[in-house]
C-alpha positions in Angstrom: 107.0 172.1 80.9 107.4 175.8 81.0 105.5 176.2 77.3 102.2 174.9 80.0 103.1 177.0 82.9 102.9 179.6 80.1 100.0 179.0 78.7 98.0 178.2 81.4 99.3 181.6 82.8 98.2 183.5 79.7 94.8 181.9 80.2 94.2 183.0 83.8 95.8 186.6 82.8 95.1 187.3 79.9 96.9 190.7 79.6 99.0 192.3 77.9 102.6 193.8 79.1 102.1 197.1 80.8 98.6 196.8 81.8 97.7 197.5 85.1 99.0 194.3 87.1 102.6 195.4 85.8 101.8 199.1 87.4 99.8 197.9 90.7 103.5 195.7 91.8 105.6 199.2 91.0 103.5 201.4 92.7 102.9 199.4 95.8 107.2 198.7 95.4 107.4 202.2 95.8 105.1 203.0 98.3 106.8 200.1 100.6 110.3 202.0 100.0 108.8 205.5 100.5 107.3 204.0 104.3 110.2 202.4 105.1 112.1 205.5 104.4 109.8 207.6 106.4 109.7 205.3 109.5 113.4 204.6 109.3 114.3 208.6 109.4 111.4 209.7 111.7 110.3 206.8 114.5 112.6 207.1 117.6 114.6 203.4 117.5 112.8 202.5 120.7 109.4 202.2 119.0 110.3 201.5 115.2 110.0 197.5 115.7 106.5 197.9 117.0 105.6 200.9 114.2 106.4 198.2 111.4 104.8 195.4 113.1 101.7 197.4 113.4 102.2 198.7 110.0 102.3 194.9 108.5 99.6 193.7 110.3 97.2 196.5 109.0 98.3 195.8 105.4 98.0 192.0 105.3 94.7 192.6 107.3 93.0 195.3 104.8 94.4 192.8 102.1 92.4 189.9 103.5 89.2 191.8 103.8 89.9 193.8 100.1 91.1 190.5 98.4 87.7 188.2 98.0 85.5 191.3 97.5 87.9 192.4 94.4 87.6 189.2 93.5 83.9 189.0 93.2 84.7 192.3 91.6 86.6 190.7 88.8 84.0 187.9 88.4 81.2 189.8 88.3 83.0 192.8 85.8 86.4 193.3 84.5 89.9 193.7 86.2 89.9 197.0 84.6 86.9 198.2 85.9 87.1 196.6 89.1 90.8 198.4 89.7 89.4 201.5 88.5 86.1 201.6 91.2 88.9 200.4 93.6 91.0 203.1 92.7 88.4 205.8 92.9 86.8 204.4 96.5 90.6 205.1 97.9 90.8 208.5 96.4 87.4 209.6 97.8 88.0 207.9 101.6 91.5 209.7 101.6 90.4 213.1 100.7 87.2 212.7 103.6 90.2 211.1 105.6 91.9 214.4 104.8 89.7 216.8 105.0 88.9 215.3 108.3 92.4 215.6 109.8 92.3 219.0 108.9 89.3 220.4 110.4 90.4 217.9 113.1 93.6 219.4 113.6 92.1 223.3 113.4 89.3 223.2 115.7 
């Protein structure tokens, strides 16, 4: 039983250990500690249940919209690739994000 729970893994994944699935689940580990952290230290008590709730419900909900459209992603090119023009769409809408704030917060 698990030899065909392997093999029929290996044949949806077919990756090797340390490619980028391995690295996506310890980044986003870390990230989850380093906002829990953040919120738990800096959020007045009063407010911290609502601060997580709304921080949940805005992760599950860009996950929902993201989710299909990487998928079509991966059907249509690689996971690589796909992960890699995810990648560089987040680093480009945080620094406008950024840059944003900051003339934002000057002016």
């Amino acid at each position: 039983m698990a030899r065909d729970t392997a093999r029929a893994t290996s044949s949806i994944l077919p990756l090797q250990r340390g490619q980028p699935p391995d690295r996506i689940v310890i980044c986003s580990s870390s990230i989850g500690t380093i906002l829990k952290k953040y919120t738990n230290c800096h959020i007045p008590s009063e407010i911290r249940a609502t601060v997580l709730s709304m921080q949940s419900i805005v992760g599950n909900s860009a996950l929902a919209l993201l989710a299909p459209l990487l998928g079509g992603m991966v059907d249509l090119l690689s996971l690589r690739s796909s992960l890699s023009i995810f990648g560089l769409l987040v680093l480009v809408l945080s620094s406008v994000l950024l840059i944003g704030k900051e003339r934002n917060d000057r002016g």
